[in-house]
N, C-alpha and C positions, 0 to 999 in steps of 0.2 A: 495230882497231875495225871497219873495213869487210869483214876479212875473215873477221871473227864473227857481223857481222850478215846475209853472206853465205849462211853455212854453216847459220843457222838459216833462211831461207827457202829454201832449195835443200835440197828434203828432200821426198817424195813428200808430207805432210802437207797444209804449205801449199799446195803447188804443185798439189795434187787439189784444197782446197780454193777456191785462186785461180781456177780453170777451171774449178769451180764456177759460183762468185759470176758470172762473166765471161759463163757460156754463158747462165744464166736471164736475164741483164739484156739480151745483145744481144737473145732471144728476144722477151723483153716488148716490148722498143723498137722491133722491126720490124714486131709485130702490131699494137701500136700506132698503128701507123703507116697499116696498111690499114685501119682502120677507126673511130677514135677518137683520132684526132691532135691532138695537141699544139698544134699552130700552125692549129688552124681554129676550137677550138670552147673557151672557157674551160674545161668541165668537163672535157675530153683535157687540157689542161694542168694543172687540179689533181690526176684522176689518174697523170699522169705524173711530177710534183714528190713528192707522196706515194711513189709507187716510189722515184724516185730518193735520196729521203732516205735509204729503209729499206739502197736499196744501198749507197750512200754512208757512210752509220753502222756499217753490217757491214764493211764494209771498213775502214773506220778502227779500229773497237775492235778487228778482228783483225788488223790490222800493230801495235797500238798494246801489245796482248798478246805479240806475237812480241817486239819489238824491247824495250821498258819490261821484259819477265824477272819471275819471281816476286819477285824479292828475294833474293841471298844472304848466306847469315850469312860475315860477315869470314873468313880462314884463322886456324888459332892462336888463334879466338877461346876466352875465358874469364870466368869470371862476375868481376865487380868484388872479389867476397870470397871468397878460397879454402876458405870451410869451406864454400859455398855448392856445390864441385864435387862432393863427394860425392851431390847429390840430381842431377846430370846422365850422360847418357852421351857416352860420349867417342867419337869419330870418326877411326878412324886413317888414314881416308885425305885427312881435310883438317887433320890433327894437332893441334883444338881441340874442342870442348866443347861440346855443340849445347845451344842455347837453346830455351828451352821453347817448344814445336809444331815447333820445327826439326826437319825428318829431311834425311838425306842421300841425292839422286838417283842413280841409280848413272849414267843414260846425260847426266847434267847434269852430272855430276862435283865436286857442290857442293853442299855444305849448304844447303837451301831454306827460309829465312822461311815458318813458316806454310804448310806443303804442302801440299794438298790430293791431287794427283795428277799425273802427268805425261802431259800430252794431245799426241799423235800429228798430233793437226791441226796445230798453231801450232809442234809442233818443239818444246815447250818445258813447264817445269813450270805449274802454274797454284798461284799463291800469294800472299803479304801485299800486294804490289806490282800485280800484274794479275788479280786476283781481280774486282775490278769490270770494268774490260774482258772480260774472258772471257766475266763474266755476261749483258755488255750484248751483246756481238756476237752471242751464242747467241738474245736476243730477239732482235734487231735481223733476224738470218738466217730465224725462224720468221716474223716480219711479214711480211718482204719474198716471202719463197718462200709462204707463205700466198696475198695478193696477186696474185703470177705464177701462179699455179697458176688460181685463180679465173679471171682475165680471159685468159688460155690458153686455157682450158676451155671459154670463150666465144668466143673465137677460131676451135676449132675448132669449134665449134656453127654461128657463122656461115659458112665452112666448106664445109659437111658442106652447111647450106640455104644456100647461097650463091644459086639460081633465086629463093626467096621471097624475099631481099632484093632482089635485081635487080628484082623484078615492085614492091616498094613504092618502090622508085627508092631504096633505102640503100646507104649503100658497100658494096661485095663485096670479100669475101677470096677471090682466089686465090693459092694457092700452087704453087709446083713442087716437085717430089719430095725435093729438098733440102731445101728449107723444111721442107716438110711432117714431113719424119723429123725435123729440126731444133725442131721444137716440139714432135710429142711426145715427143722426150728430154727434153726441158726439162719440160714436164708431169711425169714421172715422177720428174727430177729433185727438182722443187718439192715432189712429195707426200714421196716419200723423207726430204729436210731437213728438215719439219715433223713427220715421224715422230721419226726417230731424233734430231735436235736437239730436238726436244720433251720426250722422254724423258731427256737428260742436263740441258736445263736446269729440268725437275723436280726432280732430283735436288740441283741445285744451289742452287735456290729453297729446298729442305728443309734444306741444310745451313748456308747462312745464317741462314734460319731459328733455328736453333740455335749458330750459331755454332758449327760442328763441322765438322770435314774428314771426308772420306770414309777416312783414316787414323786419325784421333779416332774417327769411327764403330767401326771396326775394337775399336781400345784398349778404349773404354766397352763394348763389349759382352762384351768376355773380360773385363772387372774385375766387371760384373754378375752374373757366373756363378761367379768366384770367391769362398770361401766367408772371410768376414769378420765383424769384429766388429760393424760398422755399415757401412749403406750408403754406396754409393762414390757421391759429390757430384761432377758433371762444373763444373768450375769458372768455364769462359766464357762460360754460357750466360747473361746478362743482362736476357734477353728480345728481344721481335724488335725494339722500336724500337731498342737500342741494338745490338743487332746487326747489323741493317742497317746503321746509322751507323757499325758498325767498318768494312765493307764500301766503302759508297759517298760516307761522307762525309770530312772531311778526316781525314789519315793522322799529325795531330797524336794522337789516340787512342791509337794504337800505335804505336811505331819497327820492330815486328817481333818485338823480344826479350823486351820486356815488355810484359804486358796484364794491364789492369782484369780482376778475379776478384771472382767471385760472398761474400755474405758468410760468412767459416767458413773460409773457402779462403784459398791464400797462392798464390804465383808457380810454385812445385812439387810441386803437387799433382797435377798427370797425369804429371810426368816419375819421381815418389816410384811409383808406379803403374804406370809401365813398367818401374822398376826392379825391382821387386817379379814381376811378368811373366813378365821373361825370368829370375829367378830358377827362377820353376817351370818354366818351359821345358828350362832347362839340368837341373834335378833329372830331367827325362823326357829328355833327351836321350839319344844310343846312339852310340859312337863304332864305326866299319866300317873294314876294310880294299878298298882296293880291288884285284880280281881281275882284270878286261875291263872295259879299255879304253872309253871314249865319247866320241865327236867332237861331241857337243851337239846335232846333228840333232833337226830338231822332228819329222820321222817316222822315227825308228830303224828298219826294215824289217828290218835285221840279226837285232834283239835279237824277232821275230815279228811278228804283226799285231794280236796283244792291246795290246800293247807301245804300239804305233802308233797303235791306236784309242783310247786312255787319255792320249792326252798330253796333259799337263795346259796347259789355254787358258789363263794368264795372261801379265802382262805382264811377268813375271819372266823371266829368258834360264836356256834349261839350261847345266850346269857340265858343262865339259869334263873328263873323270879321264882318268889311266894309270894302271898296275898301279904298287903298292906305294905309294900317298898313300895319310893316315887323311883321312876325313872325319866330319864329327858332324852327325848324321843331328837335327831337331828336327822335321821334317814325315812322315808315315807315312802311305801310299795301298799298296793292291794293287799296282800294277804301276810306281811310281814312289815316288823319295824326293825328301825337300829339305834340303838340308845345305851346311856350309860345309868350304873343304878347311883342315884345319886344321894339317898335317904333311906334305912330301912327301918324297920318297926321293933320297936319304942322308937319314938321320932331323934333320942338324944343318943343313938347308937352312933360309933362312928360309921365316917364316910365309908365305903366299898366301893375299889374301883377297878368295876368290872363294866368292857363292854360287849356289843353282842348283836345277835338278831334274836327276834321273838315273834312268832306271831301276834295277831291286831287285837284277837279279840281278847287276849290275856290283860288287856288293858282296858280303863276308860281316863278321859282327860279329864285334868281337873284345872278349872273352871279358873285359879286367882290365878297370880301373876308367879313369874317364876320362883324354887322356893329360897330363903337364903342361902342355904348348906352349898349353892352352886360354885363349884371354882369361878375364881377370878379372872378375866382375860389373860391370856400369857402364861396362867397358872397350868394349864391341861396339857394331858400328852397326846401327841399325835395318833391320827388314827392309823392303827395297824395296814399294814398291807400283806 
């Protein structure tokens, strides 16, 4: 246990994070302190208390985030009624049956309750389980650095006219060169978390909103463009109050596996819709042989500089090939593919289920039809996000 809970915070994520949160709060606390102290003047102690909450709350929902986990769906897990499997896909690297919204992480190694995504910050997925922490630590970090930012900013104001305060007899800020660089990193820190943390917990506000993951996002928008009998009805969207309340109120509502659906709708109706998906997927898919070699490098310089300049920014890892594996190509760019290795050399090797990008030319198509060794519909795991 201690040394999982280890592993997750000892990980540049948190640790950039933690030293973070650490540098804006001694900063505020020491400016503070030359000019609007805490211990002389009641209003330096309420806004000092006000800081300190916002730090203090950021910091708890994001240990609370890290260590609490999204949620994982059991190993071997399986629906209650076996005719019920056929509307699921099956997960062969956690050898059960993923429960509706469940997808599996690849760098979590685990079916995730309810995924949303897996954030780099915390080390960890965000999902059924710390989906409210997540949400709250992301306000909680915009207050607080908000906050820091402002009374910084005033800090160095004071500063900068430190003679005009002297002359009305107000305290003066001097600093020494340390400090000084010390506070405006911290300034720039503060505006930066209010930027970029502002912007993810938009996103995040949105998708509560709907009750939709940023993976559901993905699904509903390829099922809207596929062409059907009738409109495809996303089935958890409830509205915001009760949305929210999946969110942030008690977790009586959902155990993870199962959730209240909209009326018309049943328990598999997004999973009926993935299945459906990669159906067409697989009809478009292209099976390759591979030629050269690829070590996975995120700038291949080998393979040119078109090559290099095109690689694609996700948070998907490239797939390492040698000469003579198939792989089944279902993503198609100019100068990169994305495929699964679905055969390697001696052809009676087992399956390897890796997927990935690679550049194009590491391949050439082969010509029959797709090869047997291919999972079966329903059989594949979702593609990572």
């Amino acid at each position: 246990m201690c040394l999982s809970l280890g592993k997750n915070i000892c990980h540049w994520g948190p640790l950039l994070a933690l030293a973070i949160i650490k540098t804006v709060t001694a900063s505020m606390v020491m400016c503070m302190m030359k000019w609007w102290s805490p211990l002389e003047s009641v209003s330096g102690f309420i806004n000092m208390a006000i800081f300190l909450s916002f730090s203090g709350l950021t910091m708890y929902n994001f240990l609370s985030a890290i260590f609490e986990g999204p949620g994982y769906l059991p190993l071997n897990w399986k629906p209650e009624s076996v005719q019920d499997e056929k509307f699921l896909q099956f997960c062969k690297l956690c050898q059960g049956y993923k429960a509706p919204r469940a997808h599996h992480c690849r760098k979590c190694g685990r079916c995730v309750m309810k995924m949303d995504h897996h954030c780099p910050w915390i080390n960890n997925c965000v999902g059924h389980v710390n989906h409210a922490h997540f949400t709250t630590f992301l306000l909680c970090a915009i207050c607080g650095c908000t906050h820091s930012a402002i009374m910084l900013s005033i800090t160095m104001y004071r500063f900068i006219n430190r003679r005009y305060y002297f002359l009305r007899r107000e305290p003066v800020v001097n600093f020494s060169l340390s400090t000084l660089i010390m506070t405006v990193f911290s300034i720039g820190l503060s505006v930066g978390v209010v930027i970029a943390v502002g912007m993810l917990f938009y996103f995040q506000v949105k998708a509560i909103l709907k009750n939709q993951t940023n993976i559901e996002d993905w699904i509903v928008e390829k099922a809207s463009k596929r062409k059907r009998d009738e409109p495809f009805v996303y089935p958890y969207n409830l509205g915001w109050k009760k949305n929210i309340q999946l969110v942030f109120g008690s977790r009586s509502l959902s155990n993870g596996i199962s959730w209240p659906v909209v009326k018309g709708c049943h328990q598999y109706t997004l999973t009926m819709e993935q299945l459906e998906q990669k159906n067409v997927k697989k009809a478009f898919s292209q099976p390759v042989s591979v030629v050269k070699p690829f070590n996975g490098r995120c700038l291949p310089l080998s393979f040119g500089l078109r090559v290099s300049w095109h690689t694609p920014c996700f948070d998907i890892g490239r797939l390492k090939l040698q000469v003579d594996q198939t792989v089944l190509v279902t993503r198609f760019r100019k100068h990169w593919l994305y495929g699964e290795i679905i055969s390697s050399h001696p052809p009676n090797s087992a399956i390897v289920s890796e997927k990935g990008w690679f550049p194009v030319t590491c391949v050439v198509p082969i010509q029959d039809s797709i090869p047997c060794d291919v999972p079966p519909s329903g059989q594949e795991h979702k593609k990572d996000k």
